[in-house]
N, C-alpha and C positions, 0 to 999 in steps of 0.2 A: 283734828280727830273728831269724829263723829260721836255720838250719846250711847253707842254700843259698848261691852269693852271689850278694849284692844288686844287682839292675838300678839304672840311676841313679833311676827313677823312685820305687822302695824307697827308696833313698838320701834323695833328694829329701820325701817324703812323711813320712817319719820324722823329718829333720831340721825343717816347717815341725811337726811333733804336741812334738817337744822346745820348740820357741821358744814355743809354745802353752802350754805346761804352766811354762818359765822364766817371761815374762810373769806367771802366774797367780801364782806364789811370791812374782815380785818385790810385787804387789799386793799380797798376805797382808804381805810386811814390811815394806811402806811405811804401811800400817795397823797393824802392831804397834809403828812408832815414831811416828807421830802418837799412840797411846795412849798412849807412855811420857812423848812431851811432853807432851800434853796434863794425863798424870797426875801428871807432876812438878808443873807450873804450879797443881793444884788440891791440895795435899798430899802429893801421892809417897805415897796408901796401897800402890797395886800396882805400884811402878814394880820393883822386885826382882821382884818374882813376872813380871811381864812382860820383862825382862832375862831371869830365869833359860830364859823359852820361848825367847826368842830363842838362846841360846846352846844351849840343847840340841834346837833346828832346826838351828843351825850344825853341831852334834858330829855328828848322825845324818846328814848330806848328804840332808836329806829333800828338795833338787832334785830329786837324781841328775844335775845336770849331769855332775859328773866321770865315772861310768858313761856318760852318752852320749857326751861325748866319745870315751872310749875306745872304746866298740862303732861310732861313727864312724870313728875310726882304722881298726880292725881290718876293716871292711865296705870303706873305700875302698880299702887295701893289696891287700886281696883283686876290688877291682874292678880296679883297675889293672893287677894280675898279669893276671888272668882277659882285660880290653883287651888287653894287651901281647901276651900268646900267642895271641889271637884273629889279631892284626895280624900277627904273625909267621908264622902258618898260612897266610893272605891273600898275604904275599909268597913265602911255600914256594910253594905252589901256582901265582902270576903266573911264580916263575920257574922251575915244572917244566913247565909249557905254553908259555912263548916258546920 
């Protein structure tokens, strides 16, 4: 997201590209533990080697869920501000004309 703020449909559009890209992750680690079982059930050659990937995808937050989150936070906080003083202006204005 860019340094404007966010219309909800930015909002909106960003949040369904995060679940898109979450989904995607979740299938990469749903495949690297079918490996690990699978690779224990035939010997355990890679099952360390494939552990240690998984743990260092965990260390790196290679989602970035937590990053959107938070740029979610920050984007809605600032919609809401952005709402709130829009509606505020709305009523200034309804009641500097009654």
């Amino acid at each position: 997201m860019n340094g404007e703020s966010p219309t909800a449909k930015d909002l909106a559009d960003e949040a369904e590209f995060q679940l898109v890209c979450a989904r995607e992750n979740l299938q990469w680690l749903a495949a690297l533990a079918r490996a690990i079982a699978h690779d224990a059930g035939t010997g355990g050659r890679d099952t360390k080697v494939l552990v240690d990937l998984v743990c260092f995808l965990d260390d790196t937050g290679f989602s970035g869920i937590d990053q959107a989150i938070d740029q979610f936070k920050t984007a809605s906080a600032g919609y809401a501000t952005q709402k709130a003083e829009s509606e505020n202006v709305s009523r200034t204005s309804a009641e500097v004309q009654a």
